[in-house]
C-alpha positions in Angstrom: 99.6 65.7 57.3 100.0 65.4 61.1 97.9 68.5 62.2 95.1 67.5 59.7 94.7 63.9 60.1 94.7 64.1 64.2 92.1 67.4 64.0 90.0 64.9 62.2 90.4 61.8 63.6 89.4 64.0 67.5 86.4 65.4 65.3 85.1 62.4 64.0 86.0 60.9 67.5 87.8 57.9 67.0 91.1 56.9 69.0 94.3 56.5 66.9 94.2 52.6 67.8 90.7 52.3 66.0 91.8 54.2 63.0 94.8 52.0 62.2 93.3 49.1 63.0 90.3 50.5 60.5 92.6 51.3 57.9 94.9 48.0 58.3 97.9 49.6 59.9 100.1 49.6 63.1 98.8 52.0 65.9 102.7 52.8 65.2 102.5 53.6 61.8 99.8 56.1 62.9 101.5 57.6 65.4 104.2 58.5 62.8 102.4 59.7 60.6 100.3 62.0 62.8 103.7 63.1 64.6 105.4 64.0 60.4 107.6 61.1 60.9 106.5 59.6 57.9 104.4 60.8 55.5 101.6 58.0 54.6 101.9 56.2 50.9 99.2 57.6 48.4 96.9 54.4 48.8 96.8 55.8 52.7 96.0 59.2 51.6 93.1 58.3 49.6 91.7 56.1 52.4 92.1 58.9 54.7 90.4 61.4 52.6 87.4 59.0 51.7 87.0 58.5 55.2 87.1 62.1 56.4 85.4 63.2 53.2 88.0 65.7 52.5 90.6 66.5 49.9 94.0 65.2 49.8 95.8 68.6 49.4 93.6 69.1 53.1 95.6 66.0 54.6 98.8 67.6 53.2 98.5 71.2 54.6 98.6 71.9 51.3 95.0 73.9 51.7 92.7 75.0 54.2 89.7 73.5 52.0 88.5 70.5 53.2 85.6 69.6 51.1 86.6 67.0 48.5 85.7 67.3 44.7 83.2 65.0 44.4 81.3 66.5 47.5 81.8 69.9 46.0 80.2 69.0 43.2 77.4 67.4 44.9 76.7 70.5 46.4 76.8 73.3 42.9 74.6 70.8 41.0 70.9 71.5 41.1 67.6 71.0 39.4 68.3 73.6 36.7 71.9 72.1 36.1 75.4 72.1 37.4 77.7 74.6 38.2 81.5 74.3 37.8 84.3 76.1 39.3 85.6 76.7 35.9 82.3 78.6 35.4 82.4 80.5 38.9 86.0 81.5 38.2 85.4 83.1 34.8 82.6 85.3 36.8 83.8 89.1 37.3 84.5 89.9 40.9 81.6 91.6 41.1 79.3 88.6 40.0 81.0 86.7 42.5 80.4 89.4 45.5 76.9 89.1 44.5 76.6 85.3 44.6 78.4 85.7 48.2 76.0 88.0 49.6 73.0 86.4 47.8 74.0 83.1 49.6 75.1 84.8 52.9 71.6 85.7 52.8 69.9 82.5 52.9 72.1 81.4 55.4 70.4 84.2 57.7 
């Protein structure tokens, strides 16, 4: 948690001192939880991941994923309909190179 929350918090630019005071806590309480001297309750985790927009396995260093779910899927619906992971998972690996490259492309 400590690594993760403090990355974000000097990405989003916002001092410790505004965050706790944002999220109703101690500076303190920050502090420890940023240093892994206490590990936030699950109603802090879900605030921090709202306002960061990522996942709560990210917060945990549980995964290097950031994007939350809901954004995810925000992003693999489109016009023609929505895509889950479920679906993308089932593809072979070779379906899923060519999605890769076909979107490496556009990003070019």
């Amino acid at each position: 948690m400590c690594r993760a929350n403090k990355k974000l918090r000097e990405e989003k630019d916002i001092s410790q001192k505004n965050l706790a005071k944002l999220l109703q806590l101690g500076q303190s309480t920050m502090l420890e939880y940023e240093n892994g001297i206490e590990q936030p309750p699950i109603s802090v985790l879900i605030q921090l991941a709202d306002f960061f927009n990522v996942n709560i396995d990210y917060l945990l260093g549980r995964t290097n994923i950031r994007i939350s779910m809901e954004r995810l899927k925000q992003q693999l619906t489109t016009n023609s309909g929505s895509i889950t992971i479920d679906d993308f998972i089932r593809l072979k690996d070779d379906e899923k190179e060519a999605i890769g490259n076909l979107i490496l492309s556009f990003k070019k």
